[in-house]
N, C-alpha and C positions, 0 to 999 in steps of 0.2 A: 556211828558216824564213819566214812568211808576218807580218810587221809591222802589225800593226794599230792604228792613230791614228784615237780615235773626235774629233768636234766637236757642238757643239750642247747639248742640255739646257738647263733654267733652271727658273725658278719662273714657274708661273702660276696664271690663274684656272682653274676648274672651266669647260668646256666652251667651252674655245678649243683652239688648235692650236698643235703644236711640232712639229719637225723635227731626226732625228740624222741624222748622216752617220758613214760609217765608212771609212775610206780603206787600201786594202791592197797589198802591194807584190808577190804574185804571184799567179795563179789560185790557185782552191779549188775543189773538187767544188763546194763548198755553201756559204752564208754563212747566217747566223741573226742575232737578236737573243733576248738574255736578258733577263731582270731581276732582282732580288733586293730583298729586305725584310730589316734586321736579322731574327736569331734565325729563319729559313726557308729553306728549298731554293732555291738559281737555277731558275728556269722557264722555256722556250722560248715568244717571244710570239711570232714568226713567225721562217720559212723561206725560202730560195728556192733552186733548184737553177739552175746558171752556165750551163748549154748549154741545158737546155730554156726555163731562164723560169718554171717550174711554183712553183706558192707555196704557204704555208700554214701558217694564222695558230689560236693559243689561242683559243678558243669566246669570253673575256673581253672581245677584241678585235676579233675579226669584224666586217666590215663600221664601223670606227671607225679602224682603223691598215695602213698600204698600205707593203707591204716592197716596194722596188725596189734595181737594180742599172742602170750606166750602160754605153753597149755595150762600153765596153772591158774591163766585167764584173771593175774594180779599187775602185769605187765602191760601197757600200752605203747603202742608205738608209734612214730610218724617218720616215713623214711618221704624227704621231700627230693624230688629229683627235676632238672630242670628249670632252676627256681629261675624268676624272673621280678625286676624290681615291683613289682606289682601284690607280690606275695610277703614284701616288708610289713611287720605286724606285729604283735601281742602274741602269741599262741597261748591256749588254756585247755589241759584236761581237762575232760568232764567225765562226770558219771549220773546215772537214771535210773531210776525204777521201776519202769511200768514201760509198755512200748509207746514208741514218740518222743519219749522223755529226753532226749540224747539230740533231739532235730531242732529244739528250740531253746534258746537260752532261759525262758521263766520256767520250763520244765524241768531245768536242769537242777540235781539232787544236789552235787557236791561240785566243789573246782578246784585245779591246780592252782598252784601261785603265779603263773604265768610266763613266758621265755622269749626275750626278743630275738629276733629274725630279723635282718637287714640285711638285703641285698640290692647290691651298688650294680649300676650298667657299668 
């Protein structure tokens, strides 16, 4: 079973920067981050695949939020940049097994405990 202990989150202003980390206790095909909003679906805001490096992030976040993994590829990361009150949410590491697994929530193998994000205009 793959442990995942997320850090990070807070409250901030509207277009500044934060940083999750997600720390895991053995490979995974794939890691993700999610998010959720009371009364809505978990959403995938970005991906990464653990041998290629290959990424890939919700159209919301494009080019604002940069999924990384450190080379011992135990490490996940979310650096969020230009946050806007819109990206207030839940975050949750994830991890998958198989390809895809990482792009849906019922696919998803394991998950963080979760970290709130609030950001005020």
């Amino acid at each position: 079973q793959d442990q995942l202990v997320e850090s990070g989150g807070g409250s901030v202003q509207a277009g500044t920067s934060l940083a999750l980390s997600c720390t895991a206790s053995k490979y995974a095909y794939c890691r993700a981050w999610f998010r959720q909003v009371p009364g809505k679906e978990r959403e995938r805001v970005a991906e990464i695949y653990s041998d290629s490096g290959a990424t890939s992030y919700d159209d919301s976040v494009k080019g604002r939020f940069i999924i990384s993994q450190d080379k011992a590829k135990t490490t996940l990361s979310l650096q969020m940049n230009s946050l806007k009150p819109e990206d207030t949410a839940m975050y949750y590491c994830a991890a998958g097994d198989f390809l895809g697994a990482c792009s849906e929530p019922s696919k998803v193998a394991y998950w963080g405990q979760g970290s709130q994000v609030t950001v005020s205009s």
